[in-house]
N, C-alpha and C positions, 0 to 999 in steps of 0.2 A: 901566308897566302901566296899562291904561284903568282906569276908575272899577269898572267892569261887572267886568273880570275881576278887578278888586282884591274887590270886593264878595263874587263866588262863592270865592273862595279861602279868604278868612277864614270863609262858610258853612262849606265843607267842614272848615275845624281846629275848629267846634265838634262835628261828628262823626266826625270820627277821637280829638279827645278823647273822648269819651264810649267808642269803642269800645274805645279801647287802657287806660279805667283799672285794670281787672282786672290786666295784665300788668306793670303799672308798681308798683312796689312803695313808691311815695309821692313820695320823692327823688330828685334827681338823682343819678347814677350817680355814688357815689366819696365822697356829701356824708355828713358823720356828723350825725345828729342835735342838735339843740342841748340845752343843760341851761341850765336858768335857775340861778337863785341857790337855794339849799337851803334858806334861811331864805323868801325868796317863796315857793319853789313849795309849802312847807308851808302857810304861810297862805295862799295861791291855793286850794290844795283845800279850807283851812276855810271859806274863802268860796262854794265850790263845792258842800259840801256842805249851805249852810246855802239856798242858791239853785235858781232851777229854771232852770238853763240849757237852750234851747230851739235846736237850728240849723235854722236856714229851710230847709238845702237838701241830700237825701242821693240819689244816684243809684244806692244799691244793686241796688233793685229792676230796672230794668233791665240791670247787671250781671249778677246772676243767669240772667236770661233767658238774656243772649249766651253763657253760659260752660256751662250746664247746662240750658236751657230749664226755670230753674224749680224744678231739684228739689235741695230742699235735705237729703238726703243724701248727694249728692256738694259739695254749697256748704253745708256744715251751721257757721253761723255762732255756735254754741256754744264752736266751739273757735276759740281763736287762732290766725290764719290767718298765714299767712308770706305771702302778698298781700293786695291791695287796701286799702284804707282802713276798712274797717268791721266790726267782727264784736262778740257780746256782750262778750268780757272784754275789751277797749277801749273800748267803748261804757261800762262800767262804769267805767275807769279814767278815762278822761275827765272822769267827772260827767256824762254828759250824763242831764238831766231827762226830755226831750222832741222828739222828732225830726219834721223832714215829711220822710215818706218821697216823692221824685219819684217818679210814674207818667207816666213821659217816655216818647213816643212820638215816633222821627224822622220828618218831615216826608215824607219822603219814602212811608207809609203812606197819607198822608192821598194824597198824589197815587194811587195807587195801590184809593183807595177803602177801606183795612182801618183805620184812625186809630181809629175806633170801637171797633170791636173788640177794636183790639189794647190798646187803653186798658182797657178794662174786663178784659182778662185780666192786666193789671199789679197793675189794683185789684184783683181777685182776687188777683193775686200777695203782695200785702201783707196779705188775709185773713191767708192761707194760714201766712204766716211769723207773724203775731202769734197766729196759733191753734200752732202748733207752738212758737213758745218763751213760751207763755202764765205761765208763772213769770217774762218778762222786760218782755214787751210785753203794752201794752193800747191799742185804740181809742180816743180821743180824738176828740171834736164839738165841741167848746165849753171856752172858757176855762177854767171849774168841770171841766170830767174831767180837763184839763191840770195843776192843784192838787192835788184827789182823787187821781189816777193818781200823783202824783210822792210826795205826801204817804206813799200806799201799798208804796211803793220800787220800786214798776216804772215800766219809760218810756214817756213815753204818745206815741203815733203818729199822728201827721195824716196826711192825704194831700195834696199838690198834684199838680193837672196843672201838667206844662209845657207851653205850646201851648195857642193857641186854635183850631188845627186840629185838635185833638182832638174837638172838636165838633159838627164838619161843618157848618157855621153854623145850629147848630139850640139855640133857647134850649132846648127838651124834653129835649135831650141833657145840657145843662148842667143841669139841672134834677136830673136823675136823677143826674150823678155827684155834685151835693151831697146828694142822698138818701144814697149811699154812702159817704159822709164826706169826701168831697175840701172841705176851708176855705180854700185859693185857687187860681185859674189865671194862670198867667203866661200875658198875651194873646198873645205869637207865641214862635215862639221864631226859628230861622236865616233864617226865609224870610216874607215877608209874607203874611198871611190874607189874604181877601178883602176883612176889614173894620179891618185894624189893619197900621201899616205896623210891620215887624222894623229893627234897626238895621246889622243885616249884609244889608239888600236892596234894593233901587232903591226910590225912594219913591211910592209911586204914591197913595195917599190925603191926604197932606198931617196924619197923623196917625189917628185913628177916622173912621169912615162914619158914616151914620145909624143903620145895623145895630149897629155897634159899639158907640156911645154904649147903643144899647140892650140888647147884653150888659152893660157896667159896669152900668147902671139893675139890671137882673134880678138881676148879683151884692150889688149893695148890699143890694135885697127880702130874698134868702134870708141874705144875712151871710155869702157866700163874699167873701174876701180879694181883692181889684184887685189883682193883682201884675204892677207893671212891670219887671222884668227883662226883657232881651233885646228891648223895642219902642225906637221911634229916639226921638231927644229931640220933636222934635214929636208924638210920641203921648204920652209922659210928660206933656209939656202938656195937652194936651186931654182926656187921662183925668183929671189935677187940676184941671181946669176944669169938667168935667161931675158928679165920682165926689161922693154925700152921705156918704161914708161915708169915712174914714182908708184907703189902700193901702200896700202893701207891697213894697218891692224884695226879691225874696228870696234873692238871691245876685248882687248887685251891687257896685263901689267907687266912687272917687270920680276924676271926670273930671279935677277941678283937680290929683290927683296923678298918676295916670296917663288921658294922653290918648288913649283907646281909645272905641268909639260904646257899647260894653255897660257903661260906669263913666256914673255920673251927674251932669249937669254942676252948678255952685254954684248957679242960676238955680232950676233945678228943684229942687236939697236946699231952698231958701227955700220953693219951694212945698210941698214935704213938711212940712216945719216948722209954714206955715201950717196944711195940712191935719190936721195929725195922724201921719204915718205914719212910718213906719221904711225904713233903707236898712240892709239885711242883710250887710255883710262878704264878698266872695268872696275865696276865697284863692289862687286861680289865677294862676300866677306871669305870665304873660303879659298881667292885668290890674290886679294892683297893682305893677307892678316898671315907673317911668318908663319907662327905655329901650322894652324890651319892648313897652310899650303903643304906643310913638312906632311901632315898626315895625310892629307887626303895622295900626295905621293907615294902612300906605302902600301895606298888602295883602302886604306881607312875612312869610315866619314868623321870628319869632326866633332865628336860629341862631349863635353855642351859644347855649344858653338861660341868659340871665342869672343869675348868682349871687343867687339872692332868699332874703331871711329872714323871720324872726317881726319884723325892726323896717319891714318894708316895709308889713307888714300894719298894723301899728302907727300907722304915719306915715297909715292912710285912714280908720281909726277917729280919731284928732285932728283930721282934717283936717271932716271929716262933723262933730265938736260942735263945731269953731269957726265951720262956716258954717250949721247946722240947730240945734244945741244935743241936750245930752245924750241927751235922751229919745227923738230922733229916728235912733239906732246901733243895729246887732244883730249879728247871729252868720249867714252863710249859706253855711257851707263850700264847698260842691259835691264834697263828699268819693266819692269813685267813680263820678264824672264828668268830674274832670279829672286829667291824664295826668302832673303833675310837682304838689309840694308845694312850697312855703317851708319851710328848715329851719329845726325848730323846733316846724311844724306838719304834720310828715308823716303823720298819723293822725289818730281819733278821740280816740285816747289824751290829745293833746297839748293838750286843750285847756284846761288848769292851767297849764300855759305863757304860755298867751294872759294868762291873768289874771296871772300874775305878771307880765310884759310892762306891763300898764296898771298895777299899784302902783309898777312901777319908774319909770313915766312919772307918777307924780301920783296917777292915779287912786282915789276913797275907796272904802270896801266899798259905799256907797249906789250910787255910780253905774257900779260893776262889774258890781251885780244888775241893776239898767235892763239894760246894755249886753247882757249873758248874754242874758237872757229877760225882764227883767221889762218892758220897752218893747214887745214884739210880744205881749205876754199884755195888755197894756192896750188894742193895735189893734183884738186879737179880740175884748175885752170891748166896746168902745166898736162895733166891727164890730155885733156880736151885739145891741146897745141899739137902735143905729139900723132894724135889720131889723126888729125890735117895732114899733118906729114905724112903719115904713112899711109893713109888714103889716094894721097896725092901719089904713090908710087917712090917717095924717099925711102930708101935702106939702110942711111947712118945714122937714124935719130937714135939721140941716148938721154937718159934721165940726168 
């Protein structure tokens, strides 16, 4: 298979996953979920509760869209749902502190001319749902509502765009959706922008443009999140070459253990490391599960889909603090975005698992909270510093 048709192929399974996660009820067909140990999973949730667990990356929102255009009386996320990955009494079981809701828009709008648009009625879509379960959710801007909101026992909601074509390469656009509260953009996502190359597309920039570097410049000013998931490794580079400010992978793994172009390779964790920022955990069996990864790199899909668990996940969370160090791991499920789970971690529910998972492997309560949330709430705070600066008219700020 050429390079070209390998390239468009693996495009197309980041959008069949997204569209089939509704349908897919977490796990693979047949898997029973896993149970940790009774004595961790207790102490996992006391750590959970005392923590603000934060996950970089939830694709509900446009979920809802595909299944119900939106209306959440027929997708009324109150009740425990017997599909998809996400609904409040799992959100609650979980622990989860703090969510970014994705206002993901497929590529294919932006070709089309509606990207704008249809972006802004996602963001609306996550008004919409934090004004209806207002006893559950609240808005989040800033590190400080992230504490406050969680302190208060509701979860507090970011928004990320994914896609820098959601912009239509207009900084005024990016401007306005951090007026609305979006605190990062992931710069491409299956297909290359004009000014940022994708890792699933022929390269044609050699990483960011001129344009490009001056979106990162624009997001560091406002204290929106640099988030490189889904750009090829030479934009990684060159976004950590240019960005003043700490970025963020927000639902990404690690290249050295599964060798896929959407994991991150050790070259660039060092440059995360240096910079400040976080590489966010995806759990997408197809990107942390070796095999898996080896194939879907040759433009193959994985078929049967590898037997993957909570220790596969496990082994990219070690593998990210032995070559980045602690502070530089996080959480970025892509929970109702993608179409199979690890068992173990079939839900929102599951994610007391995870931590029991890291005490079974070493890890202390200190650095479970880093890994949870407390690592991406020190980017945003450090994000949010530098913006001051460079607001204020400072030109040596560095991360």
């Amino acid at each position: 298979m050429s390079k070209r048709v390998s390239l468009a192929f693996v495009s197309l399974t980041f959008v069949v996953a997204v569209l089939a996660s509704a349908l897919v009820a977490g796990r693979r067909d047949g898997a029973e979920p896993m149970v940790a140990d009774p004595a961790l999973l207790a102490k996992a949730r006391r750590i959970l509760d005392d923590a603000i667990l934060i996950d970089g990356h939830n694709d509900l929102p446009w979920t809802i869209r595909e299944h119900t255009n939106g209306d959440f009386d027929r997708y009324d996320i109150r009740k425990r749902l017997r599909f998809g990955h996400t609904d409040i009494p799992r959100l609650r079981d979980g622990r989860v502190k703090a969510q970014f809701w994705s206002v993901f828009v497929p590529v294919r709008y932006a070709e089309q001319g509606t990207a704008v648009r249809t972006t802004l009625e996602q963001i609306d879509l996550v008004y919409r749902m934090i004004r209806r379960y207002s006893d559950t959710f609240e808005l989040a801007r800033s590190a400080a509502d992230v504490r406050r909101i969680a302190a208060a026992g509701k979860i507090a909601s970011l928004i990320g765009v994914e896609g820098g074509h959601s912009i239509d390469n207009s900084l005024g656009v990016l401007r306005m959706y951090y007026e609305l509260g979006a605190r990062y953009m992931t710069l491409t996502h299956s297909k290359n922008t004009d000014w940022a190359d994708s890792c699933t597309d022929k390269p044609e920039h050699g990483g960011l443009t001129e344009f490009g570097v001056q979106v990162v410049h624009e997001m560091n000013r406002l204290g929106m999140l640099v988030d490189i998931s889904h750009v090829s490794h030479d934009t990684m580079r060159h976004v950590l070459r240019v960005t003043k400010a700490p970025v963020i992978a927000s639902h990404s793994s690690a290249y050295g253990v599964a060798p896929f172009a959407r994991n991150v390779p050790d070259d660039v964790l060092r440059m995360i490391r240096d910079n400040g920022g976080v590489v966010m955990v995806n759990f997408f069996p197809f990107f942390v599960h070796p095999e898996a990864a080896r194939t879907l790199a040759q433009g193959k899909r994985p078929d049967p889909v590898p037997q993957t668990t909570i220790e596969h996940v496990l082994d990219h969370i070690d593998h990210i603090v032995r070559v980045a160090g602690i502070e530089h791991v996080g959480l970025g499920s892509d929970y109702d975005g993608i179409p199979y789970t690890p068992q173990g971690l079939e839900d929102v529910s599951t994610f007391p698992n995870l931590v029991a998972g890291l005490l079974r492997r070493g890890y202390d309560e200190r650095a479970i909270k880093l890994i949870v949330g407390g690592n991406v709430l020190r980017v945003l705070e450090e994000a949010e510093r530098i913006a001051t600066k460079l607001q204020a008219g400072e030109t040596t700020v560095a991360p």
